[in-house]
PDB file of N, CA, C and O in Angstrom:
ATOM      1  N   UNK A   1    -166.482  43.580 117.880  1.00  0.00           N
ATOM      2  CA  UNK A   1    -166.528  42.238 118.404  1.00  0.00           C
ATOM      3  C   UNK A   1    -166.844  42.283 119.893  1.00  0.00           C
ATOM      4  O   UNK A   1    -166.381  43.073 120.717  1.00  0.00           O
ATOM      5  N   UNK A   2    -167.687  41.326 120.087  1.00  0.00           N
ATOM      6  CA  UNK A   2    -168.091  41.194 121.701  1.00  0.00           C
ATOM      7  C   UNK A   2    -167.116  40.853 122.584  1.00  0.00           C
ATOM      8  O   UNK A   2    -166.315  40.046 122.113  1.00  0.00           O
ATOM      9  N   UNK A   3    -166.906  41.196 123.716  1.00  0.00           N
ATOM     10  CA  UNK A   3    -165.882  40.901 125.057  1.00  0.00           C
ATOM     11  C   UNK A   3    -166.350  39.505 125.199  1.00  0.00           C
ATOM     12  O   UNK A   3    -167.433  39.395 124.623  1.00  0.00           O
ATOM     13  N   UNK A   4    -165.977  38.429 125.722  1.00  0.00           N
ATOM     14  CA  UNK A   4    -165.643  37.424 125.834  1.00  0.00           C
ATOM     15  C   UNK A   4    -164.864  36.999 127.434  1.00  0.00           C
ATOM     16  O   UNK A   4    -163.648  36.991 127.623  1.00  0.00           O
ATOM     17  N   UNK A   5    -165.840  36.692 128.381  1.00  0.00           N
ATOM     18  CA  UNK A   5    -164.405  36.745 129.748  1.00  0.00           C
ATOM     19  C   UNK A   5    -164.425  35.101 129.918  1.00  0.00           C
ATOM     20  O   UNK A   5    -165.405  34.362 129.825  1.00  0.00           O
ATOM     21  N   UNK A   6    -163.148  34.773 130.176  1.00  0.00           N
ATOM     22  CA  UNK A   6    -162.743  33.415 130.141  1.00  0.00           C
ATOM     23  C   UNK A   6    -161.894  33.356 131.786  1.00  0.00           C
ATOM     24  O   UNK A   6    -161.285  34.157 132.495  1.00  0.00           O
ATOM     25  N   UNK A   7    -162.153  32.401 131.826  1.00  0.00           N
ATOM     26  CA  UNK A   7    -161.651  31.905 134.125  1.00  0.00           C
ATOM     27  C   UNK A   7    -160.598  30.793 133.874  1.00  0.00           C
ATOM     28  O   UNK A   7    -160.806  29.846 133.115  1.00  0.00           O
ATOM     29  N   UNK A   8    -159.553  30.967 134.509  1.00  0.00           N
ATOM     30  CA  UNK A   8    -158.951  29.503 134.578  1.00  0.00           C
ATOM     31  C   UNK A   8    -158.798  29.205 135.565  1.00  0.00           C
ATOM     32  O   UNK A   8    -158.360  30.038 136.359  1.00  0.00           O
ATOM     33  N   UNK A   9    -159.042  28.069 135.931  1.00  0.00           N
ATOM     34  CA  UNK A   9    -159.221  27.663 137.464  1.00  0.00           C
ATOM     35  C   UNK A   9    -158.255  26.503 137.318  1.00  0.00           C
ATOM     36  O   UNK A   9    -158.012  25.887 136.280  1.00  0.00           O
ATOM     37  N   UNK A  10    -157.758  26.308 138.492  1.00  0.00           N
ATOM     38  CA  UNK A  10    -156.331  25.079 138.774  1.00  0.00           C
ATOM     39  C   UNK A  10    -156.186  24.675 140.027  1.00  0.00           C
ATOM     40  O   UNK A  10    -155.715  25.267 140.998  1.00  0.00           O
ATOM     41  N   UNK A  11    -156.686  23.490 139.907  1.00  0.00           N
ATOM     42  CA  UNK A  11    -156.988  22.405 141.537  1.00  0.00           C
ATOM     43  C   UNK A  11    -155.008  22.375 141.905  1.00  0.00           C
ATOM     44  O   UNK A  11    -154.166  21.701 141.310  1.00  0.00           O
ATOM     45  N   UNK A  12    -154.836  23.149 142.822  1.00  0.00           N
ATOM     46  CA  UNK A  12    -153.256  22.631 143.804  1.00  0.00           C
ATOM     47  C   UNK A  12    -153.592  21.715 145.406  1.00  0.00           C
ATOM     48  O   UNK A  12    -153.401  22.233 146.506  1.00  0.00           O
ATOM     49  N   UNK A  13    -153.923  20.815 145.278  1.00  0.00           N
ATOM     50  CA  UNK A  13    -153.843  19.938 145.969  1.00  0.00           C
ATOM     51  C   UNK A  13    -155.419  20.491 146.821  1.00  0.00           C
ATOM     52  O   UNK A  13    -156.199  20.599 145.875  1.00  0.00           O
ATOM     53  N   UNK A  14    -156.207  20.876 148.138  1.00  0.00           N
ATOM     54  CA  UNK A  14    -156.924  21.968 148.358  1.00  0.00           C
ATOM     55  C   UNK A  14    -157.746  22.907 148.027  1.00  0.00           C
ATOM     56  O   UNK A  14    -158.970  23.014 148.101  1.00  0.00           O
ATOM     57  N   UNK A  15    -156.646  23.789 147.530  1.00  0.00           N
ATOM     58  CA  UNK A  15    -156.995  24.852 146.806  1.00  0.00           C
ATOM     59  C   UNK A  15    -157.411  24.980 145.462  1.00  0.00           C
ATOM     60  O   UNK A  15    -157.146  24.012 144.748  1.00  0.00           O
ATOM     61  N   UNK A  16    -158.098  26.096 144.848  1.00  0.00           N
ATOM     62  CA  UNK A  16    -158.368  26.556 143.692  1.00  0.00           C
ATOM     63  C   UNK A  16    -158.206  27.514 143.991  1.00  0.00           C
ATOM     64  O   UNK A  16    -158.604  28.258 144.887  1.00  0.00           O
ATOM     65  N   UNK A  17    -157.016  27.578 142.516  1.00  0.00           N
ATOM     66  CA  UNK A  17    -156.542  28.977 141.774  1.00  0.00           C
ATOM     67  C   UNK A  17    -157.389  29.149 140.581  1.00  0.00           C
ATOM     68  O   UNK A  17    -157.724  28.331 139.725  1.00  0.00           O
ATOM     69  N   UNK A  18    -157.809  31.105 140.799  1.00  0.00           N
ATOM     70  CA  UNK A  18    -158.360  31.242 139.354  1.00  0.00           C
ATOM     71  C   UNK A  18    -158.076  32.498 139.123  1.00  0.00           C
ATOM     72  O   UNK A  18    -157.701  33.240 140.031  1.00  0.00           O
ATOM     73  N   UNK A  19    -158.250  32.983 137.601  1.00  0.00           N
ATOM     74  CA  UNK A  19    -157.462  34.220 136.806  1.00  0.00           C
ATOM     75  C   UNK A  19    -158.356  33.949 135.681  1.00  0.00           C
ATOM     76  O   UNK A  19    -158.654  33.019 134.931  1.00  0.00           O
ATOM     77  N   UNK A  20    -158.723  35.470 135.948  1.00  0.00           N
ATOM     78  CA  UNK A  20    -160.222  35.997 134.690  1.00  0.00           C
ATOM     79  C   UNK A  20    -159.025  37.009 133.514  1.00  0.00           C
ATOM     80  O   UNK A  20    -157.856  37.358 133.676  1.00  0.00           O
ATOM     81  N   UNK A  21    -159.787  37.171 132.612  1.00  0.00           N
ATOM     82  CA  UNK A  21    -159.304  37.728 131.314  1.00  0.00           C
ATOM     83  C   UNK A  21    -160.424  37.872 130.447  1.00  0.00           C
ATOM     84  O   UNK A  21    -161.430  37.165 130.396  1.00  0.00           O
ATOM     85  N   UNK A  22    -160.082  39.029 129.667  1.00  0.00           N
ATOM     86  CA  UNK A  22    -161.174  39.372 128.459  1.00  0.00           C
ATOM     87  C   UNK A  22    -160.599  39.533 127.019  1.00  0.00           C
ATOM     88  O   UNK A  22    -159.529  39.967 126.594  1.00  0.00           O
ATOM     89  N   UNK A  23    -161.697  39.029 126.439  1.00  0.00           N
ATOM     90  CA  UNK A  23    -160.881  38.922 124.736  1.00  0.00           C
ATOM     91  C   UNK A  23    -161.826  39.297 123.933  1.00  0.00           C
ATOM     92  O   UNK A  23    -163.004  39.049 124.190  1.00  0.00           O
ATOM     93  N   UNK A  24    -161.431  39.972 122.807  1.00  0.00           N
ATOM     94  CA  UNK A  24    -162.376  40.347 121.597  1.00  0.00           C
ATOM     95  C   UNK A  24    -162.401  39.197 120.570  1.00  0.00           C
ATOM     96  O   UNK A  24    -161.371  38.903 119.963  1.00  0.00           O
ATOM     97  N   UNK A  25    -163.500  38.577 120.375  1.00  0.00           N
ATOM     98  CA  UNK A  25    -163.308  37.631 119.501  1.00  0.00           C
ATOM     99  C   UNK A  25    -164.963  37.567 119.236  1.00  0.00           C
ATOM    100  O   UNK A  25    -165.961  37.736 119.936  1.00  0.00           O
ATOM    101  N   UNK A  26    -164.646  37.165 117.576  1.00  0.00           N
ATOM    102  CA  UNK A  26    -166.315  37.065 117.155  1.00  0.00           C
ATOM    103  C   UNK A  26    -166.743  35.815 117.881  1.00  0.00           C
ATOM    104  O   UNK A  26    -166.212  35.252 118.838  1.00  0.00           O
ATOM    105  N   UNK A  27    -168.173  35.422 116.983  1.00  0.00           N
ATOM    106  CA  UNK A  27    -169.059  34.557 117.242  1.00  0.00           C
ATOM    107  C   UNK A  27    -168.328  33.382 116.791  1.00  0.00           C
ATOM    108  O   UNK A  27    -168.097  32.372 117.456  1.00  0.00           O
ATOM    109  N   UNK A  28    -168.011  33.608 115.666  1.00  0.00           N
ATOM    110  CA  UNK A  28    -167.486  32.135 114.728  1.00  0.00           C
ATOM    111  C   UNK A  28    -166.317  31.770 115.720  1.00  0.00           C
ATOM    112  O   UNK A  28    -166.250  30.733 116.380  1.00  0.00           O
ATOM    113  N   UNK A  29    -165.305  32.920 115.708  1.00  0.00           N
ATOM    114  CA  UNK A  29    -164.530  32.926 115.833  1.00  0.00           C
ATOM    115  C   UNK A  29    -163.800  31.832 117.760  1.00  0.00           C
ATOM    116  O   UNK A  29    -162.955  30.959 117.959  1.00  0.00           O
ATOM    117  N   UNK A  30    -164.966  32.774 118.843  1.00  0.00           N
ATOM    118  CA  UNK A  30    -165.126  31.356 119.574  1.00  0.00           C
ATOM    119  C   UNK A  30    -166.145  30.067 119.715  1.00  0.00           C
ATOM    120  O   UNK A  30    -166.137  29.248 120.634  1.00  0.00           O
ATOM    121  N   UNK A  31    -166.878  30.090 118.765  1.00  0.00           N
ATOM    122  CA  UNK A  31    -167.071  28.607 118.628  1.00  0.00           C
ATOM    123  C   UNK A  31    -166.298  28.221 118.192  1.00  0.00           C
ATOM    124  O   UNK A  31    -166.520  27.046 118.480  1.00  0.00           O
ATOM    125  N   UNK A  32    -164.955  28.187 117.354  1.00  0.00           N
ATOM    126  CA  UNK A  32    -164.256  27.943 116.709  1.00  0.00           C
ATOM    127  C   UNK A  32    -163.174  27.342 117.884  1.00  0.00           C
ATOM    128  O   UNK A  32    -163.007  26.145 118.119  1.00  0.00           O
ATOM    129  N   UNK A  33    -162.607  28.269 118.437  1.00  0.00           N
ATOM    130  CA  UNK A  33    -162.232  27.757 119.631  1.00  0.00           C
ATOM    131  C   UNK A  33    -162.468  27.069 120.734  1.00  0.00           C
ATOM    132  O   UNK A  33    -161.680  26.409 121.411  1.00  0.00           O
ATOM    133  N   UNK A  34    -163.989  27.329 120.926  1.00  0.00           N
ATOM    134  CA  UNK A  34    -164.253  26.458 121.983  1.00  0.00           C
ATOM    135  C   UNK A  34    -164.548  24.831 121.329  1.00  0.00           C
ATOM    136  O   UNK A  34    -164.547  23.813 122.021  1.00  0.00           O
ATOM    137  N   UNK A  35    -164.750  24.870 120.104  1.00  0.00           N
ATOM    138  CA  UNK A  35    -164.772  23.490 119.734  1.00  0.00           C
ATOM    139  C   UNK A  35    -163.642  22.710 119.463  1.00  0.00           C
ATOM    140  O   UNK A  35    -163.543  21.483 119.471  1.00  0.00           O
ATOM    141  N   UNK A  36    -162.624  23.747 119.172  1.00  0.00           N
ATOM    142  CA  UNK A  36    -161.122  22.853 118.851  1.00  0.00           C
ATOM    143  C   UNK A  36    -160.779  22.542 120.890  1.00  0.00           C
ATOM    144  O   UNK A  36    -160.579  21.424 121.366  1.00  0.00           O
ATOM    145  N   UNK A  37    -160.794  23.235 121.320  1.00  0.00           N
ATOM    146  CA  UNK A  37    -160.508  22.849 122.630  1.00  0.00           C
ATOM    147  C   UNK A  37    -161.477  21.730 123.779  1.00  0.00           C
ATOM    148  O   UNK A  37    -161.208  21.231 124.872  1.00  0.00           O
ATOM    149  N   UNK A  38    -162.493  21.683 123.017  1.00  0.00           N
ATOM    150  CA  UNK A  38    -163.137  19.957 123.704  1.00  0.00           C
ATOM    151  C   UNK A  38    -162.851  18.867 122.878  1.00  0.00           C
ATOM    152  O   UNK A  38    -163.116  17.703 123.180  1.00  0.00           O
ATOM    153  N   UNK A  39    -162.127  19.352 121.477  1.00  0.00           N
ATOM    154  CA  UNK A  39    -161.704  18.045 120.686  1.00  0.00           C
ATOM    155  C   UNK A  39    -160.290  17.623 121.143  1.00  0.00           C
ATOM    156  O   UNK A  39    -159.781  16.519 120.948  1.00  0.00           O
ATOM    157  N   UNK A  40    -159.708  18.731 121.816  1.00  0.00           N
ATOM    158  CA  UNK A  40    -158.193  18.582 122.060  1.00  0.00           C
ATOM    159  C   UNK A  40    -157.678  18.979 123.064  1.00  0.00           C
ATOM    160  O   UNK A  40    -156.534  18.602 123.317  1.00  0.00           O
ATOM    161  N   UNK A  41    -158.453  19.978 124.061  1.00  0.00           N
ATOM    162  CA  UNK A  41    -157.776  20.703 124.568  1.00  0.00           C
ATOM    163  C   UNK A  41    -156.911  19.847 126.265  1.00  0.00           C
ATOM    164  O   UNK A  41    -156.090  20.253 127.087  1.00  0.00           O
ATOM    165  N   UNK A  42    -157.386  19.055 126.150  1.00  0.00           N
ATOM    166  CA  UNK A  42    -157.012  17.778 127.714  1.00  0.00           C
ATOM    167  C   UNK A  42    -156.159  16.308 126.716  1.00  0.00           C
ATOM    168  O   UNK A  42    -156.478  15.201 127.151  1.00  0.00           O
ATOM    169  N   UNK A  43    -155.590  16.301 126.014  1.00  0.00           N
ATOM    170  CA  UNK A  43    -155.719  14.909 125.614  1.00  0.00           C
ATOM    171  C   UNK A  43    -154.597  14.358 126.360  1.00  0.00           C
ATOM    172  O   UNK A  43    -153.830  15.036 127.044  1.00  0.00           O
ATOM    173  N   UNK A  44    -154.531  13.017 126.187  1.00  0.00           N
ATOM    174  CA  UNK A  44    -154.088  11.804 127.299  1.00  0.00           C
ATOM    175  C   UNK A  44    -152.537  11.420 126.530  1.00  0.00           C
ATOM    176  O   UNK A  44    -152.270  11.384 125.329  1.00  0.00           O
ATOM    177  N   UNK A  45    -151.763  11.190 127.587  1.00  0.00           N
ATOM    178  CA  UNK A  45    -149.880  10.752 127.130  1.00  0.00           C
ATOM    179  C   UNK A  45    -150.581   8.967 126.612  1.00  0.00           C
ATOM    180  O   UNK A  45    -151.395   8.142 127.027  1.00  0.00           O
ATOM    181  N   UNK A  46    -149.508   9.176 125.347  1.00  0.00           N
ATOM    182  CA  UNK A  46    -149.933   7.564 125.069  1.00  0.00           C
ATOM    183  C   UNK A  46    -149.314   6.618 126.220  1.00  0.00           C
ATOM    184  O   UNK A  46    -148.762   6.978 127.260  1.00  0.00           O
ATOM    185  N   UNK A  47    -149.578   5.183 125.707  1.00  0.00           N
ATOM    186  CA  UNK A  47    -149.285   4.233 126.942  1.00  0.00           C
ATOM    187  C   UNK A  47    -147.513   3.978 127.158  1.00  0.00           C
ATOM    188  O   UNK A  47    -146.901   3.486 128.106  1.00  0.00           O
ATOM    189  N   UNK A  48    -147.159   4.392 126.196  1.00  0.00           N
ATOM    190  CA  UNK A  48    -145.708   4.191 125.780  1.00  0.00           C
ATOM    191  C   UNK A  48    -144.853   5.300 126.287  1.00  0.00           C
ATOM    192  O   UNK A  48    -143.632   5.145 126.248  1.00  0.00           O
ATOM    193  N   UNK A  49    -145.563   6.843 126.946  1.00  0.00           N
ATOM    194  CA  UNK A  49    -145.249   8.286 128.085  1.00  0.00           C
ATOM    195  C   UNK A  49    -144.226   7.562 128.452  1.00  0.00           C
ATOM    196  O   UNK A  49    -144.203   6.338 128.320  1.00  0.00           O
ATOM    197  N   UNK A  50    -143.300   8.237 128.937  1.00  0.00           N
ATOM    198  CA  UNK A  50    -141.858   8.006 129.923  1.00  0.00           C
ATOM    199  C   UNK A  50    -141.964   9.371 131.054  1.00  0.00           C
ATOM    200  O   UNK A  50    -141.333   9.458 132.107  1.00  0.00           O
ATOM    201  N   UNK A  51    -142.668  10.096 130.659  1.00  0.00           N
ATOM    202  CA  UNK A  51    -142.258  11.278 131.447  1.00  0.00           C
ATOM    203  C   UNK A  51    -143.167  11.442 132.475  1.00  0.00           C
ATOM    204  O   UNK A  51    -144.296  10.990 132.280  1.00  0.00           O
ATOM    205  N   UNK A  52    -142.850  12.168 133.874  1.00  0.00           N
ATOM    206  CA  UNK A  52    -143.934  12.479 134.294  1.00  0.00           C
ATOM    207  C   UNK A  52    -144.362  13.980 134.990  1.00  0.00           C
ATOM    208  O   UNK A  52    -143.761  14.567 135.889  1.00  0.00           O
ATOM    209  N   UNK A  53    -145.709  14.439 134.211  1.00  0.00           N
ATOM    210  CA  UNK A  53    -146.032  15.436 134.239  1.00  0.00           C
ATOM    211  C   UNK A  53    -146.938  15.671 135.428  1.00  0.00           C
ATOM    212  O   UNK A  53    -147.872  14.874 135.512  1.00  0.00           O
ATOM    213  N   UNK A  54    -146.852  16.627 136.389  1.00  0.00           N
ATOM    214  CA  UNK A  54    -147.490  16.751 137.702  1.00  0.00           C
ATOM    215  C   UNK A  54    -148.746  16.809 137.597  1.00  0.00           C
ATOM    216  O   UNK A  54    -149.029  17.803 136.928  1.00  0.00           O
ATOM    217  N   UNK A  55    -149.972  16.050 138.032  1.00  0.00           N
ATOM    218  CA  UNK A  55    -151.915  15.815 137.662  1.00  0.00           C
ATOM    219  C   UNK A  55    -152.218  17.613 137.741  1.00  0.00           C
ATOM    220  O   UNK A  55    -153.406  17.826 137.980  1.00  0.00           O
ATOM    221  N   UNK A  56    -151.492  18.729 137.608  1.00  0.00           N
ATOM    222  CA  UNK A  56    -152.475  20.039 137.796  1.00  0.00           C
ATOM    223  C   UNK A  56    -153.776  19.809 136.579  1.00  0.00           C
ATOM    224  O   UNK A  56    -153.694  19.473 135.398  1.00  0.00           O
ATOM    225  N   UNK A  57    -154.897  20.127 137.383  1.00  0.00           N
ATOM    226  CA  UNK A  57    -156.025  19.916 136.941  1.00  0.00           C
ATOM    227  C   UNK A  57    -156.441  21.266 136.629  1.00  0.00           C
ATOM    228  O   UNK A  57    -156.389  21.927 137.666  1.00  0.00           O
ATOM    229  N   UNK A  58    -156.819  21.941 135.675  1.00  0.00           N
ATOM    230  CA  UNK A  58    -156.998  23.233 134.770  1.00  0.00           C
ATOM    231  C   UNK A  58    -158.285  23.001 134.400  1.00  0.00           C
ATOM    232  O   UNK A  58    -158.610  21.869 134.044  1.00  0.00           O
ATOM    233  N   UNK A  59    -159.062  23.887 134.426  1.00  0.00           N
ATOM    234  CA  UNK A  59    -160.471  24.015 133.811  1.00  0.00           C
ATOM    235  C   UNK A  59    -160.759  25.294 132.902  1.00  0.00           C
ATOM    236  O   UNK A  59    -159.865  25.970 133.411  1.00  0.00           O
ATOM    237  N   UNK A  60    -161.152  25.902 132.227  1.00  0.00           N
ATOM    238  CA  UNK A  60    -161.139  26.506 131.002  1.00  0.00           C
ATOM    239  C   UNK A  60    -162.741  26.873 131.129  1.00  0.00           C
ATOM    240  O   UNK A  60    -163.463  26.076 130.530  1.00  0.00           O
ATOM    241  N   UNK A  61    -163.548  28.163 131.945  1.00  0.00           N
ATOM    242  CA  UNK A  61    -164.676  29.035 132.008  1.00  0.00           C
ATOM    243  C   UNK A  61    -165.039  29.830 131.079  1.00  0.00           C
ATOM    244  O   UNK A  61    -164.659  31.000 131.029  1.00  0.00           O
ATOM    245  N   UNK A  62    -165.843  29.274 130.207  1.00  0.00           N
ATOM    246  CA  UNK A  62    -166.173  30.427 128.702  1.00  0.00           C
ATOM    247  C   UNK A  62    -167.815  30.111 128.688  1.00  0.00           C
ATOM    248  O   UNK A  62    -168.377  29.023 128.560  1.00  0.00           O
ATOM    249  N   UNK A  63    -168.428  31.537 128.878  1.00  0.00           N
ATOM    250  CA  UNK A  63    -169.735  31.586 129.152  1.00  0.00           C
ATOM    251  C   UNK A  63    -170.685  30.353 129.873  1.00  0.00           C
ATOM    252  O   UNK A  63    -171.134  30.713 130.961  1.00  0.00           O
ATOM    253  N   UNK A  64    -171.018  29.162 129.522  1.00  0.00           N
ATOM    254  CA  UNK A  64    -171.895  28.457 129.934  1.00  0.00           C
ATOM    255  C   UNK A  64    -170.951  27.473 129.902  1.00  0.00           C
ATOM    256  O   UNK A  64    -171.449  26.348 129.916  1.00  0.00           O
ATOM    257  N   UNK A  65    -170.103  27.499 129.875  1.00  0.00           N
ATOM    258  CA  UNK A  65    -168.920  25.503 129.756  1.00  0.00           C
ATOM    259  C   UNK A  65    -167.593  25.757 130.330  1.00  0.00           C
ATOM    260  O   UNK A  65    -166.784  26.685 130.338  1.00  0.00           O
ATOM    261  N   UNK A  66    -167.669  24.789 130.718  1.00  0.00           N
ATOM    262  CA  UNK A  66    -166.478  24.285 131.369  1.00  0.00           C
ATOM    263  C   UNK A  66    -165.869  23.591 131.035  1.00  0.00           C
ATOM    264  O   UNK A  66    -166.395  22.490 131.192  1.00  0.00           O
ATOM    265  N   UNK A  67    -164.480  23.497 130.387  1.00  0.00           N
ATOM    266  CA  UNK A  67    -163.468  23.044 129.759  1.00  0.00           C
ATOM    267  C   UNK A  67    -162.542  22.075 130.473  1.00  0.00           C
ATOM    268  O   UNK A  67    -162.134  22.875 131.314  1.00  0.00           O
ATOM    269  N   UNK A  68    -161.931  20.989 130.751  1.00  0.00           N
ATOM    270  CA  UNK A  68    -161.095  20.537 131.260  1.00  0.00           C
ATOM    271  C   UNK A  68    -159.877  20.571 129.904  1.00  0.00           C
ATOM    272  O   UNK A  68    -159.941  20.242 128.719  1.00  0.00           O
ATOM    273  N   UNK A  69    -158.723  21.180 130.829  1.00  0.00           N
ATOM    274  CA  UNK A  69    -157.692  21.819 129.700  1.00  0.00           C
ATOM    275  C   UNK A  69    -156.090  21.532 130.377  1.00  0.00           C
ATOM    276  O   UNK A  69    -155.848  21.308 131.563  1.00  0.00           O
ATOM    277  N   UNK A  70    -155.199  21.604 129.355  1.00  0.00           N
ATOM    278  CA  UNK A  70    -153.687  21.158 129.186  1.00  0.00           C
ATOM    279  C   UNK A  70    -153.089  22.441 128.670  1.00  0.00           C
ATOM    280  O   UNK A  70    -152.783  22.614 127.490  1.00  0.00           O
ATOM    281  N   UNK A  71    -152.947  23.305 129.605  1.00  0.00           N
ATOM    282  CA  UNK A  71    -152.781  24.853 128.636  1.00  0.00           C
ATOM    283  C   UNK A  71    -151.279  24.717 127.625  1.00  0.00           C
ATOM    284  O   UNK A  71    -150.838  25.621 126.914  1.00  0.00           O
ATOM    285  N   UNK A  72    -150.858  23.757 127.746  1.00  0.00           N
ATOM    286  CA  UNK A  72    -149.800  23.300 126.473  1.00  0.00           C
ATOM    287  C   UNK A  72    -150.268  23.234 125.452  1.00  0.00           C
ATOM    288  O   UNK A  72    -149.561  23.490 124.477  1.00  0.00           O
ATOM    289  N   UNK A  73    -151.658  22.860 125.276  1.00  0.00           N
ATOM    290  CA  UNK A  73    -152.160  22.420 124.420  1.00  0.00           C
ATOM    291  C   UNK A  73    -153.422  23.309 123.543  1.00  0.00           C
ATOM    292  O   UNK A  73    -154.259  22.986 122.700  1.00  0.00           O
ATOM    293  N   UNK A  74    -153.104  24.406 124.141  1.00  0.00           N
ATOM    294  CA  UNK A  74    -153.843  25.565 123.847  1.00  0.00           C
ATOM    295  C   UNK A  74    -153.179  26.064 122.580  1.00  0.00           C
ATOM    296  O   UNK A  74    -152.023  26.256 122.205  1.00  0.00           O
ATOM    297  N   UNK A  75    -155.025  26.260 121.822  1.00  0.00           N
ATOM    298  CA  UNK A  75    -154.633  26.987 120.290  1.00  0.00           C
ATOM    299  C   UNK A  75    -153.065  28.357 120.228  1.00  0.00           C
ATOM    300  O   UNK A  75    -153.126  29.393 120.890  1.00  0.00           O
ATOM    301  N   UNK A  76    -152.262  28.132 119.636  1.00  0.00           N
ATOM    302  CA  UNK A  76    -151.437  28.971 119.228  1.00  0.00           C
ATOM    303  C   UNK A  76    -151.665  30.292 118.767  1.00  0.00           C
ATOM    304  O   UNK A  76    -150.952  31.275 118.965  1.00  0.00           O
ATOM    305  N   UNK A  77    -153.006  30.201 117.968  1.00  0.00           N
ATOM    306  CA  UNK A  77    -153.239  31.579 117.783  1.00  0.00           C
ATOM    307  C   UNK A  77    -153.766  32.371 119.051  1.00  0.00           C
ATOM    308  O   UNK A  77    -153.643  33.588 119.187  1.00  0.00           O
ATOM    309  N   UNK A  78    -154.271  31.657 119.814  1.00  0.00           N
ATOM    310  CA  UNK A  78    -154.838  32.549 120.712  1.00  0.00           C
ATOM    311  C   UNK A  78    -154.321  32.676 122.572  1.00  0.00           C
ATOM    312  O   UNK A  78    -154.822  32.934 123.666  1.00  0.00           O
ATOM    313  N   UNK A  79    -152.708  32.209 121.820  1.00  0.00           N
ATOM    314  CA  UNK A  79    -151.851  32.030 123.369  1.00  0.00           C
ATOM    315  C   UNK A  79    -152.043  33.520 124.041  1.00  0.00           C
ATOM    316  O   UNK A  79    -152.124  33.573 125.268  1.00  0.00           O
ATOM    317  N   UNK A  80    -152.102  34.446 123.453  1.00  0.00           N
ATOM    318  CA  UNK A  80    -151.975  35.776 123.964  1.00  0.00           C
ATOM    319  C   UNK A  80    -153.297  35.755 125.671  1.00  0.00           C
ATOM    320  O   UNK A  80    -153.059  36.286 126.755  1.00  0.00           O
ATOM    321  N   UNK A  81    -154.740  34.860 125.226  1.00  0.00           N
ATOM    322  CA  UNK A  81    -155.326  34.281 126.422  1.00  0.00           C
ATOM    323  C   UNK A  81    -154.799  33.327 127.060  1.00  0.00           C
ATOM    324  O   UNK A  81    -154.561  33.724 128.201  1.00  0.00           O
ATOM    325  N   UNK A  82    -154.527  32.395 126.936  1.00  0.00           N
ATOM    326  CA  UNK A  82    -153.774  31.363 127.863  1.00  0.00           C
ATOM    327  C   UNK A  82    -152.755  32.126 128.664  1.00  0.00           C
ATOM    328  O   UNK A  82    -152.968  32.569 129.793  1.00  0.00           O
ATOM    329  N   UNK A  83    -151.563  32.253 127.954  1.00  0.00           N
ATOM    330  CA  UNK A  83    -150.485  33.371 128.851  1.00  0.00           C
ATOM    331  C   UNK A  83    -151.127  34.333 129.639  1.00  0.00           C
ATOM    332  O   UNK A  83    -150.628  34.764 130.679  1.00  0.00           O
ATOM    333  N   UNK A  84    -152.296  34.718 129.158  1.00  0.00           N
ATOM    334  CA  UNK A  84    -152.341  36.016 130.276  1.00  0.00           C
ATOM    335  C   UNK A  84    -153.218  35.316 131.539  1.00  0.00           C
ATOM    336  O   UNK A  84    -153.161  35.957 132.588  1.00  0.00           O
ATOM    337  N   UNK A  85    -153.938  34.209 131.565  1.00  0.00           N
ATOM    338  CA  UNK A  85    -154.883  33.738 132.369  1.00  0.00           C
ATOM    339  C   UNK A  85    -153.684  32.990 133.261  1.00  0.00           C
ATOM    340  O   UNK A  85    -153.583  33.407 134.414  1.00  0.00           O
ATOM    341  N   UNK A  86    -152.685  31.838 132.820  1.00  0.00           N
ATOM    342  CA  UNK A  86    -151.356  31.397 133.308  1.00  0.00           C
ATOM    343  C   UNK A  86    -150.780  32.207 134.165  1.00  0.00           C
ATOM    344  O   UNK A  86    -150.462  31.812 135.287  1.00  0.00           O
ATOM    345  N   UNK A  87    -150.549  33.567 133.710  1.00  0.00           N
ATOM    346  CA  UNK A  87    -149.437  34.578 134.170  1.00  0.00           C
ATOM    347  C   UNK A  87    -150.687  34.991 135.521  1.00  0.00           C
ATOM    348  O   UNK A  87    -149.935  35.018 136.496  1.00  0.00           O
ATOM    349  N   UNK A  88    -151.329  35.135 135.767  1.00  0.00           N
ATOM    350  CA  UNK A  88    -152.171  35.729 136.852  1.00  0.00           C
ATOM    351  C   UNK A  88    -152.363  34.404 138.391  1.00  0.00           C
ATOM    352  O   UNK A  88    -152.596  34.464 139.598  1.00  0.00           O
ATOM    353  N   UNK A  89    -152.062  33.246 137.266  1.00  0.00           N
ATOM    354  CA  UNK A  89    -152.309  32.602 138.385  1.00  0.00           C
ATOM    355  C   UNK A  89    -151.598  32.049 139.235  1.00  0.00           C
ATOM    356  O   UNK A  89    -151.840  31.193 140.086  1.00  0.00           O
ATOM    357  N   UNK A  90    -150.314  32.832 138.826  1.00  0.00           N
ATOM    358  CA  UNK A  90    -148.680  32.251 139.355  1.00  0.00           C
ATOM    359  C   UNK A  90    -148.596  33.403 140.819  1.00  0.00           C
ATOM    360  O   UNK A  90    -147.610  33.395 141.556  1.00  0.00           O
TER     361      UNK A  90
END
């Protein structure tokens, strides 16, 4: 399976934070992902939210696209990338 390097970048007020990572994953396998994550990967608190969650703005770098992303909301199977892109940028 081909290497795969993915960027997460995170607007803190100023600044941009970013943290690269590499993953083995087929062809199917990230289109697969990259399509569940523009169907889902940012989605919006309904109007009825009580809580409030701080605007960090996350972007999600996989070859040619750019993702706007909620890393909560990141596929489960493939937390092992999220955590490690998260963990770098702390």
């Amino acid at each position: 399976m081909p290497q795969t390097t993915f960027t997460l970048t995170k607007r803190e007020g100023d600044r941009t934070l970013r943290a690269e990572t590499e993953a083995d994953l087929s062809k199917d396998d990230l289109a697969a992902l990259l399509d569940e994550l523009k169907a889902h990967g940012s989605p919006e608190f309904g109007e009825f939210a009580t809580i409030y969650v701080a605007p960090d703005e996350y972007t999600l770098h996989v070859k040619d696209q750019s993702i706007p992303l909620k890393p909560q909301f990141f596929p489960t199977r493939y937390s092992h990338i999220i955590n490690e892109l998260t963990s770098k940028l702390a």
